[in-house]
N, C-alpha and C positions, 0 to 999 in steps of 0.2 A: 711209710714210717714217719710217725710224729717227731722235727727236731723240735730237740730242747735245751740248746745249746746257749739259748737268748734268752733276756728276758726283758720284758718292758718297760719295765722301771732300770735306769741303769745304773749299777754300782749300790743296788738300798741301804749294803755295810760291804765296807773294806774284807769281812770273812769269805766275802760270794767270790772273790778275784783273786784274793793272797792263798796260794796254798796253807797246809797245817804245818809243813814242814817249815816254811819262812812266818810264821804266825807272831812269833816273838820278835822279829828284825825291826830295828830301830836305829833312827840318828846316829844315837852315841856310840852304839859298834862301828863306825864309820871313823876313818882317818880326818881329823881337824881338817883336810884342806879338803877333801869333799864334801863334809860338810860346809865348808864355807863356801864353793862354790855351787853346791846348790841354792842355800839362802841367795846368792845373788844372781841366782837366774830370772831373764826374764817370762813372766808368763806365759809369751808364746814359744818357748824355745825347753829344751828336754835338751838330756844327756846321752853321747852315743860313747856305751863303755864294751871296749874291748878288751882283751887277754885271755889265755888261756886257760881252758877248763878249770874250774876249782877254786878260781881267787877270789870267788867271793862276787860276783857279777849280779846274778839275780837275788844275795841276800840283800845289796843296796839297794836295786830297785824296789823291792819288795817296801822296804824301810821308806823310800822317797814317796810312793805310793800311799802308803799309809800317814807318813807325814800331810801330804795332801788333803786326802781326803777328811783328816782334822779340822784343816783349815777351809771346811769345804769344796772343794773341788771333789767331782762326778767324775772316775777314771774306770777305766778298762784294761786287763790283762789281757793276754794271747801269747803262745806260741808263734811264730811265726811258719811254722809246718802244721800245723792245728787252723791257722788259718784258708793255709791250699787247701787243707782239705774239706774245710767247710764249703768251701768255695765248689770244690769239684765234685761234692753232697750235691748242688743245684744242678750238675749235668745229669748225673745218672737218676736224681727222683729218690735220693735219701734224705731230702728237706724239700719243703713246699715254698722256702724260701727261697729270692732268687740271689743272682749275685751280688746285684747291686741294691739290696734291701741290706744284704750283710755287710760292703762295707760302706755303706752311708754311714750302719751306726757307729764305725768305725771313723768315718770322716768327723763325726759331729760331735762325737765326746772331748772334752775339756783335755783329759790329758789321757795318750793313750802310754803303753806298754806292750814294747814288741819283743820278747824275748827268743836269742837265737839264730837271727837271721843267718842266713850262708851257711849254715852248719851240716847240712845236707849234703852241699855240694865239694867236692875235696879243693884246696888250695888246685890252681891252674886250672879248671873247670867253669865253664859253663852252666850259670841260670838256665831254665827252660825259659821260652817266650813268655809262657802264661806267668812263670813267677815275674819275670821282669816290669812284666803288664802289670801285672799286682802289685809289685811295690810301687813300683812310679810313678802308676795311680792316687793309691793313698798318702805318700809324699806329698804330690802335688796337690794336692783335696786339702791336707790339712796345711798345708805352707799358704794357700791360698787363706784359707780361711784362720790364719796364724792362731792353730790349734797347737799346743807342746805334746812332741813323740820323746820318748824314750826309750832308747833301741840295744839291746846287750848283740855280741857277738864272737867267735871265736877270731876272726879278720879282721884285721889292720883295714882302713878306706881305700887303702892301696889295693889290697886284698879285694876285697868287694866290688870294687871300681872293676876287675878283670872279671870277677863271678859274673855281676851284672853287668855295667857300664858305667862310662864317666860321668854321664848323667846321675845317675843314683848317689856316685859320690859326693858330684857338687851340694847337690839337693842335702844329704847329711850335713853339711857342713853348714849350710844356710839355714837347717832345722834343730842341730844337737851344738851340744858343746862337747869336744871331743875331747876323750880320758882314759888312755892308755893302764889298765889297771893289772899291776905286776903283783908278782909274790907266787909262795908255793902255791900246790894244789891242796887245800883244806880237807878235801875229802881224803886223800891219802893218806894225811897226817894223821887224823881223825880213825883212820881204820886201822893205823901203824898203833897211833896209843892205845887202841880200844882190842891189841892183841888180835886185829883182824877178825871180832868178831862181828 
């Protein structure tokens, strides 16, 4: 089976990475103080936002991404289970690609976008190896070569630090800027006003 999950030109427009559904996300929907601490980020460093399903987590990114790539910058989206499983595509012969072809381009991009991470796994659980391999990998890949990650997730560092280990933690903390992002769940709201339709 041919993948076609890549392609070779990376990022040609912001539409090939932004879903339809965040298509319209922008800065100015964004609270004054994350916007202001985006603007001051430095270009090797990304934001790790976490909170609870619904607050709005992958409409920022979405938004920071597309800011980006205005300003030029070449970025990449992902799931972060879209990932594994591209990855687990090179064992069984669902891509001709191998593993380490998939996250070079992963390593190499400007700014990446991980959405999701630990979400798989329940609070008090255990990573598998391979995912731990995975991420601490690409952490490391891009820390070394001070590439900016952008990481959503439903876990607190605390949190993930137990999924994964305290390694992964550290490493977030040396790669993101860390932002607790509160409030209702949007989507709930959203289907409460919309009469549950």
């Amino acid at each position: 089976m041919q993948y076609t999950g890549w392609v070779d030109d990376c990022c040609p427009d912001w539409q090939s990475e932004i879903p339809e559904r965040y298509g319209s996300a922008t800065l100015a929907d964004l609270p004054k103080p994350l916007q202001e601490r985006f603007f001051g980020l430095p270009t090797d460093k990304g934001f790790f936002l976490w909170g609870v399903p619904g607050v709005g987590k992958t409409h920022a990114m979405c938004a920071f991404a597309k800011d980006l790539w205005t300003q030029g910058w070449e970025f990449r989206r992902i799931t972060y289970e879209q990932l594994c499983l591209d990855i687990r595509g090179t064992y069984d012969g669902t891509t001709e690609l191998s593993e380490r072809t998939i996250l070079e381009r992963l390593w190499t991009v400007p700014k990446l976008f991980i959405e999701d991470v630990g979400v798989t796994v329940s609070l008090g659980h255990q990573e598998s190896d391979f995912s731990l391999r995975t991420f601490t990998t690409l952490l490391d890949q891009r820390l070394e070569q001070c590439k900016a990650t952008f990481i959503t997730s439903n876990k607190s560092l605390e949190a993930l630090a137990t999924s994964f280990d305290e390694r992964v933690a550290s490493r977030l903390c040396q790669a993101c800027d860390v932002v607790c992002v509160k409030g209702a769940d949007r989507r709930r709201e959203r289907n409460h006003h919309d009469g549950g339709r």
